[in-house]
N, C-alpha and C positions, 0 to 999 in steps of 0.2 A: 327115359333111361340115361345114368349119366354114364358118360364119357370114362379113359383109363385120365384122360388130363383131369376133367373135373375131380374126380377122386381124390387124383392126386393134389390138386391146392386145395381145396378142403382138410386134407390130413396136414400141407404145409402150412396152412394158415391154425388151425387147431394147433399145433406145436407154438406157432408164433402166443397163441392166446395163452395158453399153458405157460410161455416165460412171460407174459405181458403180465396177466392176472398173478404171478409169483410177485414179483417186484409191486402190484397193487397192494397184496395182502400184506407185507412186508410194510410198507409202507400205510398201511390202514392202522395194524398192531401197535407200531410207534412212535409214528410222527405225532399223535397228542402224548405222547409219556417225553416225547424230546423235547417236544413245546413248553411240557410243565418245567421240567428242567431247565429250561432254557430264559423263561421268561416269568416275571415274577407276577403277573398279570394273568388267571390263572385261568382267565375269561379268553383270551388268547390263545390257549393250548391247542385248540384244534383247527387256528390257523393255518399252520402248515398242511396239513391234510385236504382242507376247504381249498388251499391254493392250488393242489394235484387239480382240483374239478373245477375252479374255475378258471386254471390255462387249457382243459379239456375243451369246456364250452366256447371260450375264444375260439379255439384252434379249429374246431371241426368244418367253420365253412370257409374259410380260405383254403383247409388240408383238401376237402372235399373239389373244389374250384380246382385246386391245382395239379391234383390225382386225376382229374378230368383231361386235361394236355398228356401230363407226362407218363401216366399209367401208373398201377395201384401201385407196382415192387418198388420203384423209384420213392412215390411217396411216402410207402409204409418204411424204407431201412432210413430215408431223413427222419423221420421221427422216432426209432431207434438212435439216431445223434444225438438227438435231443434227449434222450435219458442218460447215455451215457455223461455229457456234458451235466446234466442237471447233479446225476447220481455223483460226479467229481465235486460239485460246489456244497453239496449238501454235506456231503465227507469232510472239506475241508471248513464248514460252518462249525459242527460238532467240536473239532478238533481245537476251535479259536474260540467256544462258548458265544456266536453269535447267532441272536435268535433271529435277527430279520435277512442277515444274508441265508438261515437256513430257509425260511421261507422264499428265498428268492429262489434255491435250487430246486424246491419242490414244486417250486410252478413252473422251474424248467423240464422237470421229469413228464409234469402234466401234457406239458404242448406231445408230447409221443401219445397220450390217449387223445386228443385229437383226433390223429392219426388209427389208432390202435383200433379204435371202436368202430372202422368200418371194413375190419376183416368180415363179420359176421356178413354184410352187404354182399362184399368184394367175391365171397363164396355163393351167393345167392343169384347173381347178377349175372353170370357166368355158366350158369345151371338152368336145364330144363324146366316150365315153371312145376310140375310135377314131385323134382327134387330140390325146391326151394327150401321148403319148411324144415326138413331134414336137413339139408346142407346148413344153413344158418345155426339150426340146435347144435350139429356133429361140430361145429367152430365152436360156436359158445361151449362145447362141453369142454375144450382142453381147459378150461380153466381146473378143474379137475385137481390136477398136480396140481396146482399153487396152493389147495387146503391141506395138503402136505410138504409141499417141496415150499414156500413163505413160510409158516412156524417153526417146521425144522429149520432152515434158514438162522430164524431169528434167533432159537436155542443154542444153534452151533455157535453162532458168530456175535451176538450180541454184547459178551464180556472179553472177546478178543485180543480187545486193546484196554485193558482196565489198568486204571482207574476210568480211563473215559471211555462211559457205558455208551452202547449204539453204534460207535465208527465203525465197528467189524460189520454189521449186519447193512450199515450205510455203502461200506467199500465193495459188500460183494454185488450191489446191484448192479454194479459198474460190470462184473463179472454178466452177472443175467442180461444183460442188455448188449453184450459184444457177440454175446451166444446168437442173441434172437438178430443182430443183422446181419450175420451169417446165414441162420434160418432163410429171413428173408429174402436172401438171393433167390433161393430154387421158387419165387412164386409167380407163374407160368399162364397172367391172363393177360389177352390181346388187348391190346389199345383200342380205344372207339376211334370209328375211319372218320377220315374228314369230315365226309357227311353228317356226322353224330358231334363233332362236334361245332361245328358250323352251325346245325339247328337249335335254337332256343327251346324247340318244342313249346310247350303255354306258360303264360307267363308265369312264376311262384305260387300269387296271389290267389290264382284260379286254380292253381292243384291242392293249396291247402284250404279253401272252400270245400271241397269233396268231404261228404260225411266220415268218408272212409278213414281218410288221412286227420282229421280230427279228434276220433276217436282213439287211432293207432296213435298218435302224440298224447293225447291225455292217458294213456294207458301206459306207456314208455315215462313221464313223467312220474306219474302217480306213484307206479312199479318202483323206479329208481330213485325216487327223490325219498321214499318213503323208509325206504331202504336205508340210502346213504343217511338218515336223522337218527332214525336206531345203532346202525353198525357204526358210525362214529363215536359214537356216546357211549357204545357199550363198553372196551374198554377201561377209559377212565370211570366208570360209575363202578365195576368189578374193581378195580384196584380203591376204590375210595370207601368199599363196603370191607375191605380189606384180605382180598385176594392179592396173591401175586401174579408177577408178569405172566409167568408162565401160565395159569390158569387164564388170565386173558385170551392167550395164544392158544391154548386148548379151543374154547368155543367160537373164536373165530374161525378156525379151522376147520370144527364142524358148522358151523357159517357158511364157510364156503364150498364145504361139500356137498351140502344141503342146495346151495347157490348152483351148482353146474351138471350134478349126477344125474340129476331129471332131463338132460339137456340129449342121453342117449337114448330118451324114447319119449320127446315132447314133440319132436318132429312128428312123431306116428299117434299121438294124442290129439295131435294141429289138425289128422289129417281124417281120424278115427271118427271123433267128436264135434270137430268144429275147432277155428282161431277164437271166435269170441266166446263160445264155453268153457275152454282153455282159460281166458283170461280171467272169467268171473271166478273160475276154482284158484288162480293166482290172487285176483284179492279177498276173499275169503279166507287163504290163508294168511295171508298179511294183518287183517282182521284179528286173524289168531293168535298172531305176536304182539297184539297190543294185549291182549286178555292175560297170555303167558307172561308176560313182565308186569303187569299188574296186578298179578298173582301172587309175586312175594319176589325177595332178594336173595335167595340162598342158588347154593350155583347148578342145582336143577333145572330153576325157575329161566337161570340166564342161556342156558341150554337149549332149551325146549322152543325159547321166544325166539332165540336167535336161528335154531333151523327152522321155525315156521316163516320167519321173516326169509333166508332164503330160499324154498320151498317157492313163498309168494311170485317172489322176485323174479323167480326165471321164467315161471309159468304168465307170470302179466310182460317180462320183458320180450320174450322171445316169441308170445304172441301177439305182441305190439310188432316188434320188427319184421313178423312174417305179413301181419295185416300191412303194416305201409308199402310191402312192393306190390298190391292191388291198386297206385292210386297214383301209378306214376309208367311209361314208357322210355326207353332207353335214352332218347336224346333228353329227359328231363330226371332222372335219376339221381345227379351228382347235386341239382340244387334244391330236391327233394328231398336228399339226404342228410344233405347239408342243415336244410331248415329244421328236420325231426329233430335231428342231434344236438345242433344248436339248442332248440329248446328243452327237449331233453335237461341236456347235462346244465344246461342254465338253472333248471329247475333242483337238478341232483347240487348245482353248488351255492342255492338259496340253503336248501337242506345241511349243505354240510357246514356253511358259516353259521348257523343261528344255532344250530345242533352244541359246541361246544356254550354258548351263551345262554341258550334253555339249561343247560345239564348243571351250570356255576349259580344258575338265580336262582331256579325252579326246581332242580332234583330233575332224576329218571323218568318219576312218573309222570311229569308234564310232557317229557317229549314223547311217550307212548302217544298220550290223549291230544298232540299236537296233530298226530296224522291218520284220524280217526276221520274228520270230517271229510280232506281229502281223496281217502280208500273209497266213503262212501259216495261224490261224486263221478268218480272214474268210474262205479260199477251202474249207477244211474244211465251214463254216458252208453257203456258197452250194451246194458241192457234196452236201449232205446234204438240203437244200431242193429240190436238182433231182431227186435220188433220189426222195426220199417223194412229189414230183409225177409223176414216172414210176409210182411204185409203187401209188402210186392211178389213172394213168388203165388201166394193166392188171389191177387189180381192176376198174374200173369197163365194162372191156370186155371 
């Protein structure tokens, strides 16, 4: 049973993801049409974007090490700084037509997902394990608003400042980001006592040996890396078939609805069916956005692929994240977390640098067919974890 506190950070932390994931999408829409703009190397364009996920993967196990001392609210509103800070240099890169200082603010925005991406934990951690599954979904769901409140955004504000397109929708992240360290004051979880943090608990090494934790990482990569190579790319490949922005921003949008709606009753899916059947119907759908984009190019086609791919994506990540807190104890949590994420988004930001460089050699349909092998992997993986859990409880009875 949770708590009237648990509840409550849950709901504060879901808000925080709601502005966190606003300023993502915002930033996903974009930053490759600012890149194009920007840089005449057109293999580049989705640099800036790749840099949000590769300052994420940096950041997550030092954020994680250091939220471990000084507690989650401390280290979640520092990296709200850090987007405000990033979201100022990005503004003022636009402004001065610099494409590498723009890059350099977006991988300042990045070091805040670091941070950002361990609300969904920070909720879980805190919670009975009972309402784990739920707690983690009910976080991941605020992202929610940002498939509305990011493309509005970007419609509102995008021609703001025109002739120089983008400043307006760059200046208001500054806005989203002053909001959400505000947010972050009200989040209301205790510090690990001495004790917790004095103990090493086992070493890394010997937690991510556990089959559990193996499969919950391949399943969190797979999920998100496969993800970030399509939703990168789809953008520019829609504007290259000769949509506009704004249609862009339409299916991203349903992207990211598709990406978090499931997230208010996958808890009770985790809990109904199973974490690892959950995940297999996440890549199966994932499965399905390669089929739907290799279907054709007209913006049906990019509709369809694109909410099957988030459909996948919540269903494989959020039963990845729920599977990893079976593989770890409270005094080893922070360097557990650390490790997932780490490789995680390490993964998510192989995807999103080579995503722009597939899309400029090889067209759209190469990067579908790039992440075919690895869906089929991941569900090998899930599938042999559910076996030897089968296989043991019929030994065990």
């Amino acid at each position: 049973m949770a708590s009237n506190r648990d509840r409550r950070n849950v709901a504060v932390l879901s808000l925080s993801q709601a502005l966190f994931m606003t300023g993502q999408s915002t930033l996903i829409i974009l930053s490759g049409l600012v890149g194009q703009t920007l840089t005449a190397t057109k293999a580049l364009a989705t640099l800036p974007v790749s840099m949000v996920v590769v300052a994420t993967a940096l950041t997550t196990i030092p954020a994680s090490m250091l939220m471990k001392r000084v507690g989650r609210r401390s280290g979640f509103m520092l990296g709200a700084l850090f987007a405000i800070v990033g979201a100022v240099i990005s503004s003022y890169a636009i402004w001065i037509g610099s494409f590498w200082l723009f890059v350099t603010g977006t991988f300042v925005i990045g070091v805040n997902g670091g941070f950002a991406q361990f609300y969904r934990f920070a909720a879980a951690d805190a919670v009975d394990e009972s309402f784990r599954a739920k707690a983690i979904s009910l976080v991941v769901a605020g992202g929610i608003v940002a498939a509305f409140a990011g493309p509005t955004l970007v419609k509102l504000t995008n021609e703001l400042f025109a002739p120089v397109l983008f400043l307006g929708a760059y200046l208001s992240l500054i806005v989203v980001a002053v909001i959400a360290l505000g947010v972050l004051m009200l989040v209301d979880i205790p510090k690990l006592s001495a004790a917790q943090i004095a103990d090493p608990g086992r070493p890394v090494f010997h937690v991510m040996r556990q089959p559990v934790f193996i499969v919950a990482v391949i399943g969190g990569m797979v999920g998100y890396a496969s993800m970030s190579l399509v939703m990168t790319a789809a953008p520019i490949a829609m504007v290259g078939c000769g949509f506009a922005v704004s249609d862009a921003a339409t299916v991203i949008q349903w992207h990211i609805v598709a990406m978090f709606l499931p997230s208010f009753f996958t808890g009770t899916l985790i809990q109904r069916f199973g974490v690892l059947n959950v995940m297999l119907a996440g890549l199966a759908l994932l499965a399905g956005c390669v089929v739907a984009a290799l279907a054709g190019l007209d913006f049906g086609h990019f509709v369809v692929a694109l909410i099957a791919l988030g459909l996948g994506w919540n269903f494989a990540f959020v039963g990845a994240s729920t599977l990893l807190t079976e593989s770890y104890t409270p005094a080893e949590r922070a360097k557990t977390q650390a490790a997932n994420d780490f490789l995680v988004f390490g993964s998510v930001a192989m995807a999103s640098l080579s995503s722009g460089a597939f899309m400029h050699f090889f067209g759209w349909d190469m990067v579908q067919l790039l992440a075919i092998p690895f869906v089929a992997f991941a569900a090998l993986a899930v599938g042999w974890l559910s076996w030897r859990r089968a296989h043991a409880a019929r030994r065990a009875a």
